[in-house]
C-alpha positions in Angstrom: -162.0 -32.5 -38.2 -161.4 -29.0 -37.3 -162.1 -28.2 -33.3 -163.8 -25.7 -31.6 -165.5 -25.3 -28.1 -168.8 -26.2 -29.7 -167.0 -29.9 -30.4 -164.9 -29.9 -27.7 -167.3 -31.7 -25.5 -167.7 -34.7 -27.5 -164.7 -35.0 -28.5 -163.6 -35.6 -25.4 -165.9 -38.1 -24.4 -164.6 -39.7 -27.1 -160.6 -39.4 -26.7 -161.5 -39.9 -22.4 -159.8 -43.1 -22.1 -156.7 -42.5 -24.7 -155.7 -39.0 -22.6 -156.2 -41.3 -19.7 -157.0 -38.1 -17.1 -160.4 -37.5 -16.2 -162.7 -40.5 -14.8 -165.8 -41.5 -17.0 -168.8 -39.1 -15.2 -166.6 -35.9 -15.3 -167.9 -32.9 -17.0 -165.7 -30.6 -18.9 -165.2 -26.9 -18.2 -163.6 -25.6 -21.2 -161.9 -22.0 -22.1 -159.5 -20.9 -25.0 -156.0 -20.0 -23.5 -153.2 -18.8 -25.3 -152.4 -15.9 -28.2 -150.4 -18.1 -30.7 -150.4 -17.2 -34.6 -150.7 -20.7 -36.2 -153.1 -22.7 -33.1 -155.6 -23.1 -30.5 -155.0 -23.4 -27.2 -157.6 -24.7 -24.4 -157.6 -25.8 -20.9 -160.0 -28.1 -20.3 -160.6 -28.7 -16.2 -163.4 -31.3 -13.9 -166.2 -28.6 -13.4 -166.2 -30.0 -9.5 -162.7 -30.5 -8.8 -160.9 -27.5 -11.3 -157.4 -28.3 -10.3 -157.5 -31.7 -12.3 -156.8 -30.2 -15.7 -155.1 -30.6 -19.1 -154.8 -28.4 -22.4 -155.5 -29.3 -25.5 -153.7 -27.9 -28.2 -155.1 -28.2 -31.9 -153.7 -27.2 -35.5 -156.5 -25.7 -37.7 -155.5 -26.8 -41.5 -154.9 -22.7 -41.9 -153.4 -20.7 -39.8 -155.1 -19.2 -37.1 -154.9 -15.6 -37.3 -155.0 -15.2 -40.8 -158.2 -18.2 -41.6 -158.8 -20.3 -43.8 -158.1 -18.6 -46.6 -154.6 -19.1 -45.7 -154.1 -23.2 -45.5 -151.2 -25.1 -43.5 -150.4 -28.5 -43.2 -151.9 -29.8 -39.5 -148.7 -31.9 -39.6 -147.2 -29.4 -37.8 -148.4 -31.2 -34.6 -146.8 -34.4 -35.4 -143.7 -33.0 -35.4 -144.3 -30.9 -32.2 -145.2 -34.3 -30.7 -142.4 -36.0 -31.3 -140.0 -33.2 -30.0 -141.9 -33.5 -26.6 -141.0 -37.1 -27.2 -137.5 -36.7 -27.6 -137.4 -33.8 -24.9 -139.1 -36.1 -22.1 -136.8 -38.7 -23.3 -133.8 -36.7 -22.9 -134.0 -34.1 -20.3 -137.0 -35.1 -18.8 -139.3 -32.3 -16.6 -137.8 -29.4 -19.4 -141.2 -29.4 -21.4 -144.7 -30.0 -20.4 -145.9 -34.1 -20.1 -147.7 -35.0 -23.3 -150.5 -37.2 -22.2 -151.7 -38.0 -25.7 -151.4 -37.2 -29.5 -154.3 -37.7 -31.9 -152.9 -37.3 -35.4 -156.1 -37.6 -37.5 -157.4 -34.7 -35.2 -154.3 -32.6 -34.9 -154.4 -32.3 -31.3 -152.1 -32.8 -28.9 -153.2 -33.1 -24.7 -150.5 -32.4 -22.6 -149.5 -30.8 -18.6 -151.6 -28.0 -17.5 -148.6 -25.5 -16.4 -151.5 -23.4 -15.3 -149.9 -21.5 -12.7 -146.9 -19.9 -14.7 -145.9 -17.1 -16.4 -144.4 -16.3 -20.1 -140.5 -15.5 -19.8 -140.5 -12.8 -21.6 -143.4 -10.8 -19.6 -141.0 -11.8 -16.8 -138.4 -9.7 -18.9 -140.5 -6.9 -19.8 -141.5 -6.1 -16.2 -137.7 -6.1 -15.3 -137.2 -9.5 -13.2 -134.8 -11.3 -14.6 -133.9 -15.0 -12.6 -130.1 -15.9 -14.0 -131.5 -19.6 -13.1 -134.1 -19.5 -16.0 -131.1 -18.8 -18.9 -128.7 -21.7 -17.2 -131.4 -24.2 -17.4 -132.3 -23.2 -21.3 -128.4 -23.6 -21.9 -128.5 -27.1 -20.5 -131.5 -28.4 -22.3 -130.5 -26.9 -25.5 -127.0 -28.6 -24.9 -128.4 -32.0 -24.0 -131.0 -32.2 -27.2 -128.1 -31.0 -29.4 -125.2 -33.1 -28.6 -127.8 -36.5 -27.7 -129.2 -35.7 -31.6 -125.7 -34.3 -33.2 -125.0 -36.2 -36.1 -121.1 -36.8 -35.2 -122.6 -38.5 -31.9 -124.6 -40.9 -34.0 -124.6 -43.9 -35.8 -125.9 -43.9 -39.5 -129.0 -45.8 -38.8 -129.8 -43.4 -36.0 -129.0 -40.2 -37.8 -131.2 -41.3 -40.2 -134.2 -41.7 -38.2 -133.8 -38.4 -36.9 -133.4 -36.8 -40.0 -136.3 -38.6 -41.3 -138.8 -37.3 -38.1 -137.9 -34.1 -37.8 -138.1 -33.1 -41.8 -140.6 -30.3 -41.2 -139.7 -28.8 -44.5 -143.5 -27.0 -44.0 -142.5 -25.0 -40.8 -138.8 -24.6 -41.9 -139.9 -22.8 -45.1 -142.1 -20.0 -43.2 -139.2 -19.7 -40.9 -137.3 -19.2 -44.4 -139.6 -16.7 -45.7 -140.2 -14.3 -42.5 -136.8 -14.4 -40.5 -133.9 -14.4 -43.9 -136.3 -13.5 -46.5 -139.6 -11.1 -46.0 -138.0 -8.2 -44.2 -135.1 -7.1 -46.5 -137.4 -6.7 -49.2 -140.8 -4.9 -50.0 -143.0 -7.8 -48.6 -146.2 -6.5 -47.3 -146.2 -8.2 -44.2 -143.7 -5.8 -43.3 -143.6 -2.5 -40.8 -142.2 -0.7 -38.6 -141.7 2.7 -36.4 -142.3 5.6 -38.2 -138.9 7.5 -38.8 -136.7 3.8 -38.9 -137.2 4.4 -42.6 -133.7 6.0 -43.5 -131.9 2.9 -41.3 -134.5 -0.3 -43.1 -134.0 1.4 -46.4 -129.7 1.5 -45.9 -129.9 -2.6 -44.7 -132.2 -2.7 -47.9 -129.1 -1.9 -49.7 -126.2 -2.5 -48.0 -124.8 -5.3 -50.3 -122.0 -6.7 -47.1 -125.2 -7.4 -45.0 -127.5 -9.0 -47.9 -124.2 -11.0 -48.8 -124.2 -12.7 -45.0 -128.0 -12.9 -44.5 -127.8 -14.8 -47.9 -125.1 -17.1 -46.5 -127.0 -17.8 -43.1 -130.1 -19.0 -45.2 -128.6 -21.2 -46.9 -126.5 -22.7 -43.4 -130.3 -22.5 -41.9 -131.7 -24.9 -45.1 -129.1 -27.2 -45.9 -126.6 -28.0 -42.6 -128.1 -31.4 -40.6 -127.0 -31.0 -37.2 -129.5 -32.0 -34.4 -132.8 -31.5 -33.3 -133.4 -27.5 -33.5 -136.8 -26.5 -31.6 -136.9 -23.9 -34.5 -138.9 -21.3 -32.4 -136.7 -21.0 -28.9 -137.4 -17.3 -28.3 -138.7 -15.8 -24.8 -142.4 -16.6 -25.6 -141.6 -19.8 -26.2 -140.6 -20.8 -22.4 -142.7 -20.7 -19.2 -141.2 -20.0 -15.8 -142.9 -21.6 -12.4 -140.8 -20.5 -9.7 -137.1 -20.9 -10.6 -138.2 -23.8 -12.9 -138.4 -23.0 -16.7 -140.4 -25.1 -19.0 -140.0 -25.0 -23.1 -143.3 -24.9 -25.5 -144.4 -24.8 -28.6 -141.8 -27.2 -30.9 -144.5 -27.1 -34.2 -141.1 -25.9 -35.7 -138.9 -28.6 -34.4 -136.6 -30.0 -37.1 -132.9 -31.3 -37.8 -130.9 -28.6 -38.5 -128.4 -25.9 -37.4 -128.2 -26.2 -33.9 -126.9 -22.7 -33.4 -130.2 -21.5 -34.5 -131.8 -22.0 -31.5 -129.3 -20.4 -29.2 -129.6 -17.4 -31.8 -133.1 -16.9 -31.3 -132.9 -17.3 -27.4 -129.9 -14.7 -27.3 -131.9 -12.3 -29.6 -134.8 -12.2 -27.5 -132.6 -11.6 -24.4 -130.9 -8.5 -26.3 -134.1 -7.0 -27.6 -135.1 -7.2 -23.8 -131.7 -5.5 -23.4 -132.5 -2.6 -25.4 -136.1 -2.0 -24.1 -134.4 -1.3 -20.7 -132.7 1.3 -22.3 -132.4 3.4 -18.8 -132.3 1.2 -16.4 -129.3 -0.1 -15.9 -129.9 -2.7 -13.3 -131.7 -4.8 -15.6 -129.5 -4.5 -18.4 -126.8 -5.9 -16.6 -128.7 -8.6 -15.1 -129.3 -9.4 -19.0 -126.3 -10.0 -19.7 -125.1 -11.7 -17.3 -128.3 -14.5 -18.5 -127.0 -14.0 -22.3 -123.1 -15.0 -20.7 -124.6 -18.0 -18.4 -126.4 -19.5 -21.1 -123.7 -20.1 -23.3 -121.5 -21.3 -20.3 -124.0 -23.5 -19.5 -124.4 -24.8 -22.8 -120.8 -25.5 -23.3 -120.8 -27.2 -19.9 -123.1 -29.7 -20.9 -122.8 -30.0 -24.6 -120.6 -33.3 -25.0 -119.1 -35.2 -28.0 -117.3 -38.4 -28.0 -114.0 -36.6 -29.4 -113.0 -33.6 -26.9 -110.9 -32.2 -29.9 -114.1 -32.0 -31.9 -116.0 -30.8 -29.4 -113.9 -27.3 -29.3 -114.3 -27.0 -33.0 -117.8 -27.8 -33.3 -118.8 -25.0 -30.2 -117.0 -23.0 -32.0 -119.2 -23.3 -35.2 -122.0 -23.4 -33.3 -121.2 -19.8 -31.5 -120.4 -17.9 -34.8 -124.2 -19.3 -36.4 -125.6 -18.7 -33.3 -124.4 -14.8 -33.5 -125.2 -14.5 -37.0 -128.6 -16.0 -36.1 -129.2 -14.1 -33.7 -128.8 -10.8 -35.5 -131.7 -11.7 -38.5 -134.0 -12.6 -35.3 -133.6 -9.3 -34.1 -133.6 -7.3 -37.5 -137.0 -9.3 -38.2 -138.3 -8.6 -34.5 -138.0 -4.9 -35.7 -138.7 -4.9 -39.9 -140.5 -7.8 -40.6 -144.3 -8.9 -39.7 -143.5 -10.3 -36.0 -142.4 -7.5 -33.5 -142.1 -8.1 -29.7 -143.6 -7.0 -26.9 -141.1 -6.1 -25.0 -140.6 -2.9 -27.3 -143.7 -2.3 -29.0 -144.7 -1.8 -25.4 -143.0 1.2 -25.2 -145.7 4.5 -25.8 -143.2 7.4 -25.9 -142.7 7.0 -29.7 -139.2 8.6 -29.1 -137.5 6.5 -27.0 -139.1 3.4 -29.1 -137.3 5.1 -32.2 -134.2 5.3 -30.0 -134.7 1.7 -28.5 -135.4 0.3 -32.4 -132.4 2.3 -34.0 -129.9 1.2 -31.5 -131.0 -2.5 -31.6 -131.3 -2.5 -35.3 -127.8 -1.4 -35.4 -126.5 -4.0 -33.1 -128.1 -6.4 -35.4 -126.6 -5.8 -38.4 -123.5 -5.9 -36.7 -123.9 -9.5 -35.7 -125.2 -10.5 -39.0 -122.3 -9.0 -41.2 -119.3 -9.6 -38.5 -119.9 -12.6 -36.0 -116.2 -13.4 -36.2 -115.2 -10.6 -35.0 -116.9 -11.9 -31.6 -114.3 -14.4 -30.3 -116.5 -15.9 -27.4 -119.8 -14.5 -25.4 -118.0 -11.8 -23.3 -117.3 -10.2 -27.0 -120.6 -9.8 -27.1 -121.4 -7.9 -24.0 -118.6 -5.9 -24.0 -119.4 -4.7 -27.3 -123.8 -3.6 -25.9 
């Protein structure tokens, strides 16, 4: 059943008692929230008392923004479901409450967060809370080291393994982050005049060498449970209290990923502010207190292991980091934070120096011995 604010009503009569929120007589006022690629978002609120409220969030078997003509598994939404399981479970108050999961529907009803805002318009208007990055490190370090497989026992590992294979979502993460934008896809763009630099990454056999080797790390290493789409769009702020979203690509993998795609999203922020140097420090300083925050928290039973495996985890995490940029810039999903910017010029400037960076962390991420490398190298 495919849902849509024509069928929204009944449906809802229907599922009243199994979402367990609204008494029997209430009548639904229902809007579509939300801008997302792959599903649909609504809030659904008591016409006479508006603050009792939920949304509802449904997986079309397409995706969204393309139609039908483009088909994708609704399972996407079981597997987002049991991340907020495991999230709840774990570092509970993190990610919205899930109040229900209807799997022959594809819809999940969970918190209204009604009253917050997307972290990375926070970003992109220059206010940047160092609170919001320290509480991403320490759920990131939780989920990772409570799922790591070192930390489990075989029977365990193997559960988790077993939920979280969403070889569906991993494989369009495959194609449009280590695949798509270093070749002639047509999904592809980008700023008129970043032709010479896409054409050199095109063929700069080094770079190609290392994205190829970060692919395969990204298909093949079994780590943890990896949210899969941690970026600054992905996290809502209330106040000084963060909440994370949208796990349809949850899945056990490379944990690093996941502090990659946070630290990219952070740097491309970084760039935008390309003249204002108040911000830009205030950025990293959050890209430094995540990572201190994550090794605060991150635990393993053997402290000798630990070192090693944060270690690991960093150098992925770099080299992750750098393809989520490149592909923020080349490949078919650019942010707002810099396609924002109207003076065509400084954009050029903004994309050429971030590109560069990027490439940077892709082909050398040992070269960066711990976080402050990092920064010191901006």
């Amino acid at each position: 059943m495919e849902l849509n604010l024509a069928t929204l009503q009944d449906y809802l009569r229907r599922q009243r008692a199994e979402i367990g929120v609204f008494e029997p007589d209430t009548e639904f006022h229902i809007e579509e929230i939300g801008d997302g690629n792959l599903n649909t978002v609504y809030r659904v609120s008591d016409i006479t008392r508006p603050e009792h409220s939920l949304v509802l969030k449904h997986a079309p078997p397409y995706i969204k923004i393309l139609g039908p003509d483009y088909p994708l598994s609704v399972e996407r939404l079981t597997y987002e479901s049991r991340a907020l399981d495991v999230y709840n479970r774990l570092v509970r108050g993190t990610v919205p409450v899930q109040y229900s999961f209807d799997a022959d529907v594809a819809v999940i009803a969970m918190e209204d967060l009604r009253d917050a805002r997307v972290l990375r318009d926070d970003l992109i208007a220059g206010t940047v809370d160092i609170a919001i990055p320290e509480q991403i490190g320490r759920f990131m370090a939780v989920v990772h080291s409570q799922t790591y497989l070192d930390n489990l026992d075989s029977g365990t590992a193997q559960r988790c393994k077993q939920q979280f294979a969403n070889t569906t979502m991993q494989s369009i993460t495959t194609d449009y982050v280590f695949t798509f934008p270093y070749t002639d896809h047509e999904t592809n763009f980008w700023t008129p005049g970043l032709e010479p630099d896409v054409q050199q990454l095109k063929t700069d056999t080094d770079f190609l060498e290392r994205a190829a080797h970060l692919k395969q790390v990204f298909l093949t290493a079994q780590q943890g449970v990896t949210h899969g789409d941690l970026h600054t769009g992905s996290v809502l702020v209330q106040g000084d209290t963060a909440k994370v979203i949208d796990a349809e690509f949850a899945f056990y993998g490379p944990i690093g990923f996941d502090l990659g795609l946070f630290w990219a999203n952070y740097l491309l922020s970084y760039f935008s502010h390309q003249d204002a140097l108040r911000v830009q420090s205030a950025l990293k300083t959050a890209i430094v207190q995540t990572w201190h925050a994550y090794t605060a928290e991150f635990k393993m039973i053997d402290a000798d292991l630990r070192m090693e495996t944060l270690q690991n985890v960093f150098y992925d995490a770099v080299g992750f980091a750098g393809l989520e940029m490149l592909r923020r810039l080349v490949g078919a999903a650019h942010v707002k934070d810099i396609e924002g910017i109207v003076d065509m010029s400084r954009k050029l400037r903004v994309e050429r120096a971030a590109l560069q960076f990027g490439t940077t962390l892709v082909k050398n991420p040992q070269s960066f011995q711990d976080v402050t490398a990092i920064i010191e190298r901006l």
